[in-house]
C-alpha positions in Angstrom: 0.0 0.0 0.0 1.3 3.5 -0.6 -0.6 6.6 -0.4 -0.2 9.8 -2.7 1.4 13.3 -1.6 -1.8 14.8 -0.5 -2.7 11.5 1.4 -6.1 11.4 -0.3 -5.9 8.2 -2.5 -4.5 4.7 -1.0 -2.7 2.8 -3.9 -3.2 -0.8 -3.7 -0.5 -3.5 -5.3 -2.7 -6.4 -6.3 -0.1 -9.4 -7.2 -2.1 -12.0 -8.1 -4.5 -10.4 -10.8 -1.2 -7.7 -12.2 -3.1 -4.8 -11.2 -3.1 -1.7 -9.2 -6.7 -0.4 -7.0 -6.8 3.2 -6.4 -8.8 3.5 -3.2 -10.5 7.3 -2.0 -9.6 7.6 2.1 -12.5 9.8 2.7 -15.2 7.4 1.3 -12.5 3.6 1.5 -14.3 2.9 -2.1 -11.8 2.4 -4.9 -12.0 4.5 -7.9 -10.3 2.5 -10.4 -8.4 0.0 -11.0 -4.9 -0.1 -13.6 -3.7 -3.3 -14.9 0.0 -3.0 -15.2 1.8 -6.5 -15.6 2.7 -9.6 -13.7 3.0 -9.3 -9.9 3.2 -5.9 -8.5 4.1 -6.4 -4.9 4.9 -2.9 -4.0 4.6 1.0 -4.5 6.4 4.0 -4.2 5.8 7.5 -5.3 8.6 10.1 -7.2 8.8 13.4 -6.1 8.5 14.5 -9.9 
């Protein structure tokens, strides 16, 4: 799990199925969901 700069989304590595869920912390509902390849197990966000 990571969350953004503003700490207003949760990002959500989701190994198994090679996606990621973007989750709103006010409401805990995602808002979408990006496939991006086999197994991500981890996040991290760039300052740029």
């Amino acid at each position: 799990l990571a969350f953004d700069e503003n700490e207003r989304h949760i990002y959500s590595t989701n190994g198994i199925s090679g996606d990621v869920t973007i989750i709103n912390v006010a409401s805990l509902r995602p808002i979408k969901t990006l496939k991006v390849g086999r197994f991500p197990w981890g996040a991290a966000f760039r300052p740029d």
